[in-house]
SELUMNU-233521 format. One record per residue (C-alpha): residue in three letters; x, y, z. Coordinates in steps of 0.2 Angstrom, whole numbers. Each point is the difference from the previous one (the first is absolute). Layout:
REM residues N
{site 'ALA' {X Y Z}};
...
***
This chain:
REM residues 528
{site 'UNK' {0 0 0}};
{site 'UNK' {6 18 -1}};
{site 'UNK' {6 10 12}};
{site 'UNK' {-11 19 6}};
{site 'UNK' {13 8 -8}};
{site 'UNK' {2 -13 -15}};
{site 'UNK' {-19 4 -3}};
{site 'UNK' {2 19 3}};
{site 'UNK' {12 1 -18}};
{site 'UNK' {-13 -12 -9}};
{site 'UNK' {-13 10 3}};
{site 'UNK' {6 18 -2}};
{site 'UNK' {16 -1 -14}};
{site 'UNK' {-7 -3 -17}};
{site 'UNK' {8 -11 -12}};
{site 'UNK' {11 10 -13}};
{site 'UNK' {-12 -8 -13}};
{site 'UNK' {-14 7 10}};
{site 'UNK' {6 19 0}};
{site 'UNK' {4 0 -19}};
{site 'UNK' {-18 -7 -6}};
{site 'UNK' {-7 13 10}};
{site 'UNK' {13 15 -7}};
{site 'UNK' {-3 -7 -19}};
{site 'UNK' {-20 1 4}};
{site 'UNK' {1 17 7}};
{site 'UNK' {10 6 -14}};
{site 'UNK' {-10 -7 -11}};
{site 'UNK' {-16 8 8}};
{site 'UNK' {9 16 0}};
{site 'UNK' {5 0 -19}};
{site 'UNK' {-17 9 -6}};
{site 'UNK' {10 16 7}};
{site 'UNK' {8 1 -14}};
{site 'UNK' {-12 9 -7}};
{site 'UNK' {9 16 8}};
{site 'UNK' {16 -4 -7}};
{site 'UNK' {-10 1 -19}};
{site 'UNK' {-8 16 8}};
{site 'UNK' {18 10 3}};
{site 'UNK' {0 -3 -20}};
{site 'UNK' {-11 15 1}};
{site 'UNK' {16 10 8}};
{site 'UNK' {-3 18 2}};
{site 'UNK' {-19 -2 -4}};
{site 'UNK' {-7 -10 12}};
{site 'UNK' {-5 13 13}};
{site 'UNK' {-8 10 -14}};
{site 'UNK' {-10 -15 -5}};
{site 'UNK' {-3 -2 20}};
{site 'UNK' {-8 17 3}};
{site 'UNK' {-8 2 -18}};
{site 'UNK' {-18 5 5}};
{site 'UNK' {-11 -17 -6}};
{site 'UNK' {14 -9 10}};
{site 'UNK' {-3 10 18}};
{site 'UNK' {-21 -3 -6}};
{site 'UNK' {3 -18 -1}};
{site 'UNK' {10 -2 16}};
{site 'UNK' {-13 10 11}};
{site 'UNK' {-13 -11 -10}};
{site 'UNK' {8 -14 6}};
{site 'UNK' {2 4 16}};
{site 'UNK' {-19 7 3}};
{site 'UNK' {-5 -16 -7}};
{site 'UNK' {10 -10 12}};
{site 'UNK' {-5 7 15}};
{site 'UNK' {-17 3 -3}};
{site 'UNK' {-2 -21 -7}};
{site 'UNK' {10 -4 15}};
{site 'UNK' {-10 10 15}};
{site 'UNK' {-17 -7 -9}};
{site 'UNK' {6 -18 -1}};
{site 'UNK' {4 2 20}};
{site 'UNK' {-16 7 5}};
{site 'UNK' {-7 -15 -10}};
{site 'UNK' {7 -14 4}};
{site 'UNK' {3 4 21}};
{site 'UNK' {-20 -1 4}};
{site 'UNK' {-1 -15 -12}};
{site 'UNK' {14 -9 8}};
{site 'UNK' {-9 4 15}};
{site 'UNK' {-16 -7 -2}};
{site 'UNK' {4 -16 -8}};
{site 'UNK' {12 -3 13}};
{site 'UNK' {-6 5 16}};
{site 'UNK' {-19 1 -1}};
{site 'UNK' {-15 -9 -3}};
{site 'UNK' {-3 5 -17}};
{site 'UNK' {-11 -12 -10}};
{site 'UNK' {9 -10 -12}};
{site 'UNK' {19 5 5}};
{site 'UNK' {9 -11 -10}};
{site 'UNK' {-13 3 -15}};
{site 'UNK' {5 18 1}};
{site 'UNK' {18 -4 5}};
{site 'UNK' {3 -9 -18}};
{site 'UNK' {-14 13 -9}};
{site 'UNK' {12 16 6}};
{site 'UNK' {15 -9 -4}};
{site 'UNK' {-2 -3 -19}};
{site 'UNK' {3 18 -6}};
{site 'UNK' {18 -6 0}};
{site 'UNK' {-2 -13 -15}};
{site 'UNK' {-7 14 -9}};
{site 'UNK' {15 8 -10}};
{site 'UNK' {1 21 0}};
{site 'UNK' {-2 1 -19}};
{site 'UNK' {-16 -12 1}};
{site 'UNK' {-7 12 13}};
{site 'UNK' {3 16 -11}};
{site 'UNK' {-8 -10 -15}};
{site 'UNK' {-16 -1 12}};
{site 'UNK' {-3 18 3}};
{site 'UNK' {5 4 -16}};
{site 'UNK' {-14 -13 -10}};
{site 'UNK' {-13 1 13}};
{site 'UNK' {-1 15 12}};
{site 'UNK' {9 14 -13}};
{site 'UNK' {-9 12 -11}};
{site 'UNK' {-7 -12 -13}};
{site 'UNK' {0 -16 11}};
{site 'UNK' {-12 -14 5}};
{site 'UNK' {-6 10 14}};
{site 'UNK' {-6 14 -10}};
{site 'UNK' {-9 -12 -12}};
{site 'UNK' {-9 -5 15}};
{site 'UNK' {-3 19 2}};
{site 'UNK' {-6 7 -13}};
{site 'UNK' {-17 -7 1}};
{site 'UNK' {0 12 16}};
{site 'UNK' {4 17 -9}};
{site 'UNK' {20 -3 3}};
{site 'UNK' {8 5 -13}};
{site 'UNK' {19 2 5}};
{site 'UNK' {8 -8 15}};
{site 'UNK' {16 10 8}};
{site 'UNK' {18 -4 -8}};
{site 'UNK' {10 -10 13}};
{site 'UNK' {15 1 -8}};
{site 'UNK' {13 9 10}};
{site 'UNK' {7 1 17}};
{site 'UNK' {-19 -5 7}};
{site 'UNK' {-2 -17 -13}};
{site 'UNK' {16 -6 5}};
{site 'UNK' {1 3 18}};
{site 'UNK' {-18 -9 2}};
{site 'UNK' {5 -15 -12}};
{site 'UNK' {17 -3 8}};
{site 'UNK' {-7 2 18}};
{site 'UNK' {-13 -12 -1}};
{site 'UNK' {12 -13 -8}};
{site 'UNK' {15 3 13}};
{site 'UNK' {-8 1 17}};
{site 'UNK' {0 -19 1}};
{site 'UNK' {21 3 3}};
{site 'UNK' {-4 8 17}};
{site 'UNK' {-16 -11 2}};
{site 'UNK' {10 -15 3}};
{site 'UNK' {16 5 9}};
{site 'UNK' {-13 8 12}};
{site 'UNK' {-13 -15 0}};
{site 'UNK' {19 -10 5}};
{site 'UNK' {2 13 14}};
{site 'UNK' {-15 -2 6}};
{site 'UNK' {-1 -19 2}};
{site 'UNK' {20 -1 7}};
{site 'UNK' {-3 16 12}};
{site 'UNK' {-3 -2 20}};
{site 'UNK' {-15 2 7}};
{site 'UNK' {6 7 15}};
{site 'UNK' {-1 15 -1}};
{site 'UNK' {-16 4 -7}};
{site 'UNK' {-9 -11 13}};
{site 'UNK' {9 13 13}};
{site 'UNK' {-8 15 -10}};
{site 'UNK' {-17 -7 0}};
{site 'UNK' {0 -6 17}};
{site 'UNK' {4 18 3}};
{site 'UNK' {-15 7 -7}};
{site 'UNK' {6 5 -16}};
{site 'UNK' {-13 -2 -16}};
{site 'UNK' {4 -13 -13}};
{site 'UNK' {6 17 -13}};
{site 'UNK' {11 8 12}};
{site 'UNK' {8 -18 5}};
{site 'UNK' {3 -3 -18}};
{site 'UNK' {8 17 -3}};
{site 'UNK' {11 2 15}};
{site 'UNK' {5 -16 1}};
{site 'UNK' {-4 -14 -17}};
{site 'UNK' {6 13 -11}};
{site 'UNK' {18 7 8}};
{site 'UNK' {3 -21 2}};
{site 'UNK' {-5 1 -21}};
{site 'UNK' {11 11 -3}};
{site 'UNK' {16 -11 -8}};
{site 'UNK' {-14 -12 -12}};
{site 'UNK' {-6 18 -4}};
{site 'UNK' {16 9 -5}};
{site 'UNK' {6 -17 -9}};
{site 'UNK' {-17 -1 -11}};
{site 'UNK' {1 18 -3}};
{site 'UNK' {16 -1 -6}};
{site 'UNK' {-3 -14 -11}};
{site 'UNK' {-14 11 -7}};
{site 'UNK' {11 17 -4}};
{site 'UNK' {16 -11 -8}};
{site 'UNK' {-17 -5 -11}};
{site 'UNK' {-7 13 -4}};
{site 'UNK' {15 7 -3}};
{site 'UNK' {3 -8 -16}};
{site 'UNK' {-17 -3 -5}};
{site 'UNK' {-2 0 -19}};
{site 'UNK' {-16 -9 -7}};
{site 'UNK' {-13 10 11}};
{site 'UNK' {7 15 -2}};
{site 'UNK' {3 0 -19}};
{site 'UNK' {-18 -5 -1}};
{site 'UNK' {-6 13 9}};
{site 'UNK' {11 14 -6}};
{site 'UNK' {8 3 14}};
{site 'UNK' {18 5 -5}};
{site 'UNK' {11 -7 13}};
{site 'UNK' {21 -3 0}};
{site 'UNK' {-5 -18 -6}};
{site 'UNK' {-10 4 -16}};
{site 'UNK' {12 14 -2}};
{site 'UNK' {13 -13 1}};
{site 'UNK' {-5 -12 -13}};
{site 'UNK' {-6 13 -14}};
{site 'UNK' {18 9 0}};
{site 'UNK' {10 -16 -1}};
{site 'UNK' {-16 -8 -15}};
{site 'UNK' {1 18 -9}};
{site 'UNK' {17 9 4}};
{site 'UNK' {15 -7 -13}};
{site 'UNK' {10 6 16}};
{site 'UNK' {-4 -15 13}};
{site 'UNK' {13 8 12}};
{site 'UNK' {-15 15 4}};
{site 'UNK' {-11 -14 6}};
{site 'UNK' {15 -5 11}};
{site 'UNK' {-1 16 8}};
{site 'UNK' {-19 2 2}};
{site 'UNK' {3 -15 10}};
{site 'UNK' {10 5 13}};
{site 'UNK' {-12 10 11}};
{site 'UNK' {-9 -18 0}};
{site 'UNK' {16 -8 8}};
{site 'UNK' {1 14 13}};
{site 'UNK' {-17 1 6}};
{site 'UNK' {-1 -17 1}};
{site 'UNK' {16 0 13}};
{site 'UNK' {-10 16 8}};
{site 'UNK' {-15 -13 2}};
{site 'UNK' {11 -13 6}};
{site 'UNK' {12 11 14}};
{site 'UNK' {-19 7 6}};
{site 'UNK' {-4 -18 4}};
{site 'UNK' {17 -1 10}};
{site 'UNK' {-4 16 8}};
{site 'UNK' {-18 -2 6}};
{site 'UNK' {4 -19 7}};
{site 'UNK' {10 8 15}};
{site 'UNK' {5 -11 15}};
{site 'UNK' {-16 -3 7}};
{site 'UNK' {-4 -16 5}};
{site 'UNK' {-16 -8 -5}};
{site 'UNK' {-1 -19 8}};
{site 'UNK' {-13 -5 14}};
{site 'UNK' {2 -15 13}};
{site 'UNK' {9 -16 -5}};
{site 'UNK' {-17 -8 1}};
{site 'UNK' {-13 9 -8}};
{site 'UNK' {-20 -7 0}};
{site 'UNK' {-12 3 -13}};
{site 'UNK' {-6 16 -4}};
{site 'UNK' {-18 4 5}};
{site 'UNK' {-13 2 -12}};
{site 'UNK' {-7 15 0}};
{site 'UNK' {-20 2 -3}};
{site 'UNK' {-3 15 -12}};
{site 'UNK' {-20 2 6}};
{site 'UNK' {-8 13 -9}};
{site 'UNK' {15 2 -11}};
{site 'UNK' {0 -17 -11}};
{site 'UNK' {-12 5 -12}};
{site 'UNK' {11 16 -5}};
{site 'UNK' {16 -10 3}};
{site 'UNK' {-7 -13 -13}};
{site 'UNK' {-4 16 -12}};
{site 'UNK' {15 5 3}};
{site 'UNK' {10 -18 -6}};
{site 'UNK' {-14 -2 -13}};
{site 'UNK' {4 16 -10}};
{site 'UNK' {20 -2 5}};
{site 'UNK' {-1 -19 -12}};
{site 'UNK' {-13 7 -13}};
{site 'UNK' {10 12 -6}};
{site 'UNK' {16 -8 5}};
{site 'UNK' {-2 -16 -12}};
{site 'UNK' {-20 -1 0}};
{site 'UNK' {3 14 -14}};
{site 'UNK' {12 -6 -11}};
{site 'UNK' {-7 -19 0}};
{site 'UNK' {-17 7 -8}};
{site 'UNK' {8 11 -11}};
{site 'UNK' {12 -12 -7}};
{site 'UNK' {-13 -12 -3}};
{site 'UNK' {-11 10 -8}};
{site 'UNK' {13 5 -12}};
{site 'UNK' {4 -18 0}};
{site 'UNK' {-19 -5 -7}};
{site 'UNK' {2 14 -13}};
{site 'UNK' {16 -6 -5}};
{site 'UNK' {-8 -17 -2}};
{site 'UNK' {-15 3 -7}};
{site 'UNK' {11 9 -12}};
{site 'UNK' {11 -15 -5}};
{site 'UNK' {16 5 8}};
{site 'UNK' {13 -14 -4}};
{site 'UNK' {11 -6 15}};
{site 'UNK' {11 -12 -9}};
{site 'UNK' {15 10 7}};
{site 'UNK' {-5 4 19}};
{site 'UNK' {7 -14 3}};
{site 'UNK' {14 0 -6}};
{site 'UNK' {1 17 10}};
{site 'UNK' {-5 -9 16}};
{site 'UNK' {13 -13 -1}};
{site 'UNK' {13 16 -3}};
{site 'UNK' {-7 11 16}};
{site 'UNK' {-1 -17 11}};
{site 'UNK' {22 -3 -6}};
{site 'UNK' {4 16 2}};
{site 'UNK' {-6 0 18}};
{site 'UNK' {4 -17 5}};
{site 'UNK' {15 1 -4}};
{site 'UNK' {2 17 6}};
{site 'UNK' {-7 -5 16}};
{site 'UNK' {13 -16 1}};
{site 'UNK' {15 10 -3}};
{site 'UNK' {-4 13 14}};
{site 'UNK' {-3 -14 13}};
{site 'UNK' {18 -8 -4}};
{site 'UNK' {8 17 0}};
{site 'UNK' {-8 7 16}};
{site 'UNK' {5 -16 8}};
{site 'UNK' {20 4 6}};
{site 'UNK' {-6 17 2}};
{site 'UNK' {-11 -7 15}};
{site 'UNK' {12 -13 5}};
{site 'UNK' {12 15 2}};
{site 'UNK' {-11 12 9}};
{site 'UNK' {-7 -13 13}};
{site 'UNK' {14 -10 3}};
{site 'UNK' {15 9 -1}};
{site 'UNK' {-6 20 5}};
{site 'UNK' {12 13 -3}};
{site 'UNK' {4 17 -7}};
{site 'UNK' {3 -9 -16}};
{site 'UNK' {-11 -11 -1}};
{site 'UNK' {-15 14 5}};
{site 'UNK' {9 12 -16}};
{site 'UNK' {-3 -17 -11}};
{site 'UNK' {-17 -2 6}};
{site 'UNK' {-5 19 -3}};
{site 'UNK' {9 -2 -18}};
{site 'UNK' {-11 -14 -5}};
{site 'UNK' {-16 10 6}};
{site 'UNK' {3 17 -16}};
{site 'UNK' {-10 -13 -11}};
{site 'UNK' {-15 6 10}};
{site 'UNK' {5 18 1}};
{site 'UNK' {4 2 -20}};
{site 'UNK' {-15 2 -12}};
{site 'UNK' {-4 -14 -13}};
{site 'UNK' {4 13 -14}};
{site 'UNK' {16 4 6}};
{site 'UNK' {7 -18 3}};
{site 'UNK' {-7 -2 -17}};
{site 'UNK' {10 13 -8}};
{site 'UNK' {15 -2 8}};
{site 'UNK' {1 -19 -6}};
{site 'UNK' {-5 6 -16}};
{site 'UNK' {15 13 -2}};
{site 'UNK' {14 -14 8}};
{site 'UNK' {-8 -13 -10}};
{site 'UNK' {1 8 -15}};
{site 'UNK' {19 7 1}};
{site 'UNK' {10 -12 9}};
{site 'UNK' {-12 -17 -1}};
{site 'UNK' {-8 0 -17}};
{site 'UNK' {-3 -19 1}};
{site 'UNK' {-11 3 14}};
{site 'UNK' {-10 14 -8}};
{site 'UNK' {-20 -4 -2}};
{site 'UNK' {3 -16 8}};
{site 'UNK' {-14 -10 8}};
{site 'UNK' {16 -1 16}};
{site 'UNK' {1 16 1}};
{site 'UNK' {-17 3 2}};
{site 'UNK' {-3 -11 15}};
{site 'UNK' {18 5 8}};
{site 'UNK' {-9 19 1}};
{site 'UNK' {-16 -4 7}};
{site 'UNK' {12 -12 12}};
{site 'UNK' {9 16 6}};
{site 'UNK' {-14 9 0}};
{site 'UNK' {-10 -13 14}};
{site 'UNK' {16 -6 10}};
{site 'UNK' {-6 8 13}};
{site 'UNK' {-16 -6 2}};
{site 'UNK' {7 -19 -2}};
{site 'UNK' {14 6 13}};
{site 'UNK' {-13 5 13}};
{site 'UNK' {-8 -17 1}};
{site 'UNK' {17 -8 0}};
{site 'UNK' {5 10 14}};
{site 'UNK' {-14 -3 11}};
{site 'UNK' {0 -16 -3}};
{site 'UNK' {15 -4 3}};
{site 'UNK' {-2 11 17}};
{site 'UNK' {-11 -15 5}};
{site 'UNK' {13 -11 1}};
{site 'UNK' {7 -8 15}};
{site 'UNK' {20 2 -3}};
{site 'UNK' {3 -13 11}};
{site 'UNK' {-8 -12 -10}};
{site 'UNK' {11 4 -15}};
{site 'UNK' {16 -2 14}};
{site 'UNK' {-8 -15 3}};
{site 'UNK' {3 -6 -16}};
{site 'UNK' {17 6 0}};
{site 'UNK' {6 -9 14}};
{site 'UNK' {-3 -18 -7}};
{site 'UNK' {12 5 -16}};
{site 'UNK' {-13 7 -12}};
{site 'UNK' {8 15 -11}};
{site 'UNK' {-7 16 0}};
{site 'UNK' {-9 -3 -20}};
{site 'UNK' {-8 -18 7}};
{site 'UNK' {-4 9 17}};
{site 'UNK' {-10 15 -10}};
{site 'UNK' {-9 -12 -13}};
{site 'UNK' {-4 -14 14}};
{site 'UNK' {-3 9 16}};
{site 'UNK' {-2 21 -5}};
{site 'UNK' {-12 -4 -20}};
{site 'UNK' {-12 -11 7}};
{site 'UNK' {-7 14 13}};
{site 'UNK' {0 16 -11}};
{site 'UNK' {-7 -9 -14}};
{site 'UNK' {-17 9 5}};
{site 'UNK' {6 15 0}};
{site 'UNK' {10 -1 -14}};
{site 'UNK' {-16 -4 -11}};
{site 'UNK' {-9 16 9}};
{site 'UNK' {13 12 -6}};
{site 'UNK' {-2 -8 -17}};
{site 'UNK' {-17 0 -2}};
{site 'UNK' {3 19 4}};
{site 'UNK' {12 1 -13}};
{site 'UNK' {-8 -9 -13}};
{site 'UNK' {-17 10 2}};
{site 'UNK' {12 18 -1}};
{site 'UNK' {9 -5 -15}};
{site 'UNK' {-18 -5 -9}};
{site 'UNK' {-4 17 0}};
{site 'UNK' {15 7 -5}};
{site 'UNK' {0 12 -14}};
{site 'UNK' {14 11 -3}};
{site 'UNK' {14 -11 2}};
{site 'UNK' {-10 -12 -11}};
{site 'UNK' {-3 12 -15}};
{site 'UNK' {19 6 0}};
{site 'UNK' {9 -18 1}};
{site 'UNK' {-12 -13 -6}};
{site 'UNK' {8 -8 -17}};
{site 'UNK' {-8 4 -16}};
{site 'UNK' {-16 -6 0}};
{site 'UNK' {1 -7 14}};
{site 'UNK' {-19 4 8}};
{site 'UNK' {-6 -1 18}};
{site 'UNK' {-19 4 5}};
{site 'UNK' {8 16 9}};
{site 'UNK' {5 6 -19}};
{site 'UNK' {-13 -5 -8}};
{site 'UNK' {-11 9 12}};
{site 'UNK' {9 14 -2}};
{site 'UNK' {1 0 -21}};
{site 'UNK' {-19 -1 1}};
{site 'UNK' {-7 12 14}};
{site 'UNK' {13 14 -8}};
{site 'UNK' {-9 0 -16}};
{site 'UNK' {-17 -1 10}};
{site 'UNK' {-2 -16 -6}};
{site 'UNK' {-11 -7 16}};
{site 'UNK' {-6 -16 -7}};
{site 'UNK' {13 -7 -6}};
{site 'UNK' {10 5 17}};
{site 'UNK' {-12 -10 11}};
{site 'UNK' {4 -17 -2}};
{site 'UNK' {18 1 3}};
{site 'UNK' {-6 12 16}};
{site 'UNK' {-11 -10 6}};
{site 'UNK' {14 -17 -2}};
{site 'UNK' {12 11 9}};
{site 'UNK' {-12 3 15}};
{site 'UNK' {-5 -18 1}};
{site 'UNK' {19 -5 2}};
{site 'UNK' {3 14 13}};
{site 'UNK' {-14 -4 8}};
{site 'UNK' {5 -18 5}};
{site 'UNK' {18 5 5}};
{site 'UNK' {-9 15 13}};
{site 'UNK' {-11 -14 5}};
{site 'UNK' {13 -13 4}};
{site 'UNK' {9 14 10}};
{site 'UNK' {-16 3 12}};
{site 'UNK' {-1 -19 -1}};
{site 'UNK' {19 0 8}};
{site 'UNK' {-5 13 10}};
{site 'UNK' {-15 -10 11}};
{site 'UNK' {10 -16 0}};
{site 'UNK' {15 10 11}};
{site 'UNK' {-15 7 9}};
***
């Protein structure tokens, strides 16, 4: 058997092996950042192009947009989390899946529905004009596409916060009603400072994605740095200017992301070592509007967007749309992710290894690293591959690899965070354990440290898999020629207004979504 100290250096120095898989995946994670290096092409010129007029507009666009989408999505999700969690709210876990779904509906699939049925000219005033409605107002603007992406990204802070909710201690809110204190004045002097870390995390989630939102915005005319983006490098002979118009991306995305280090503070937010169940709280009166309240949340959330793409769908049907190649365009969307969603598992597994098992100033600068995946915008990944590709790895260039190694970089993080967690489950001594009767390190991991995270490995695919479905802007800038995905060939359709022909694919893309958000609640009321 090993000595204390024999075990000390087995758990806390890494292999040498170890380190440099985690240093190669780091820099490969950091390798989109050579988008600035094509940027100082610009020289001279870049701060002009910075503080041109239409620039400064689109930044404070973006900004606005993101702040308003984010506080909105908050004061959603918080209640919801709320009441399918701690309350006797009929049909929780009906409501629980119903107000969840928005998040297998893509951004670009939510723009298409405002646009084709609640626009000027839409379904809904068809419906109308029997009533002397002539014209509906435009939502196109700041007020379309804050109200289509806040209703599809609340579910990112519904479920950190539903998590919260069912890990949190009771203890301390049973003090504050035993105190007198009303159920509303419980919730927000104690629940909601206890919340605070799920409703940072979910927040920031939401900001990096609004950030480079492109499909909903482009739909709705809503001229932010992403559209802004992708127009300059399809239009502009001079790619290097796109480069450029990117970089205020990259830095308001680290803003975002040192906000979230900064907020976090050294407040400590555990209860008891033994926590009981959290009462169940009974709404009285309120039910009926709380049920009002979750009804309208899911109708327009994915209640909404299902009717309107099957109607489409019937019209596109009765009209004989072909869907020989949907298919084929399935089978592509579904590669693409899996894949995508394979490689960012395997690559996010040293990280965690390193981070929990071996902590350190070096090995907490690797992990942070691998997390500017999550922090960079789609479009910007995207083009920086595009540039490197194109002048020092031609043979890569349009390549069905490279394709999946973006959107692999670009959801690290979100495959690392399960890894992690998992990982933090394990008993260490089991693995020393292992150790002591001879096995190597490699037989120890796959024999002993595998079979327990295995759960949470698949979780953190799942989540991966279901993000990179809906991916659009790395998808149009690196797919090979004519290579399609149901995410392009949405897109092609809805951007020529062609709604028929746009529903099939949409309604495919929800459908496959749908069963990876519902195999994650699934996960999530097993572990309950």
């Amino acid at each position: 058997m090993f000595s204390g100290a024999s075990r000390e250096r087995l758990s806390r120095v890494p292999t040498g092996t170890l380190v440099a898989a985690v240093a190669v995946t780091a820099v490969v994670v950091l390798s989109p950042l050579y988008m600035v290096i094509r940027a100082a092409e610009q020289g001279d010129s870049i701060w002009g192009s910075l503080t041109e007029r239409s620039t400064l507009e689109a930044i404070l666009r973006t900004v606005l947009l993101t702040a308003a989408v984010t506080a909105t999505s908050a004061a959603l999700a918080v209640p919801l989390a709320w009441l399918t969690v701690r309350t006797d709210l009929p049909l929780r876990g009906f409501w629980t899946i119903a107000l969840a779904l928005p998040l297998a509906v893509p951004s670009f699939v939510g723009g298409f529905i405002v646009v084709s049925a609640l626009g000027p000219g839409g379904m809904l005033q068809d419906l109308l004009e029997p009533l002397g409605v002539e014209r509906l107002p435009s939502l196109y603007g700041f007020k379309g596409a804050w109200a289509t992406l806040s209703l599809l990204s609340y579910p990112y802070i519904f479920l950190t916060v539903r998590a919260a909710l069912r890990r949190s201690d009771p203890a301390m809110e049973d003090a504050a009603r035993s105190l007198g204190k009303p159920a509303w004045e419980t919730f927000l002097r104690v629940n909601l400072p206890q919340l605070r870390p799920a409703i940072v995390a979910g927040s920031l989630l939401i900001a990096l994605y609004v950030l480079s939102e492109f499909g909903a915005v482009s739909m709705l005319r809503y001229d932010t740095l992403t559209p802004l983006v992708y127009v300059q490098y399809t239009t502009s002979f001079d790619r290097s200017a796109a480069a450029v118009l990117g970089l205020p991306l990259i830095v308001l995305a680290a803003a975002f992301v040192m906000l979230d280090s900064f907020t976090r503070g050294r407040a400590r937010y555990h209860g008891s070592a033994q926590r009981r169940p959290p009462r169940t709280l009974a709404l009285g009166r309120w039910r009926w509007p709380a049920l009002a309240f979750c009804a309208v949340v899911a109708l327009l959330g994915v209640g909404l967007p299902v009717a309107v793409l099957a109607y489409w769908l019937v019209r596109g049907i009765e009209a004989g749309q072909s869907t020989g190649f949907l298919w084929e365009a399935v089978l592509h969307s579904a590669e693409v992710s899996a894949f995508a969603a394979l490689v960012a598992v395997v690559a996010s597994m040293p990280i965690a290894v390193l981070s929990v098992r071996h902590r350190g100033r070096t090995s907490g600068l690797l992990e942070k690293l691998s997390y500017s995946g999550q922090s960079l915008p789609g479009i910007t990944i995207a083009l920086s591959l595009v540039f490197f590709a194109a002048n020092y790895a031609p043979a890569i260039y349009q390549t069905l690899a490279l394709l999946i190694f973006a959107c692999a970089v670009r959801f690290l993080p979100e495959a690392l965070g399960a890894s992690r967690s998992s990982l933090l489950q394990v008993n260490p001594h089991t693995e020393e354990a292992a150790r002591g009767l001879g096995a190597s390190k490699l037989r120890t991991f796959f024999r002993v440290t595998l079979p327990q995270i295995v759960p949470g490995l698949s979780a953190g695919a799942l989540l991966v898999f279901l993000t990179a479905m809906k991916e659009l802007p790395i998808t149009l800038l690196l797919s090979p020629i004519g290579f399609e995905t149901l995410s392009t060939q949405i897109w092609a359709a809805t951007s020529e207004a062609f709604f028929t022909k746009a529903a099939l694919p949409a309604i495919l893309l929800v459908a496959v979504s749908g069963v990876a958000v519902a195999l994650l609640l699934k996960r999530e009321s097993v572990e309950a």
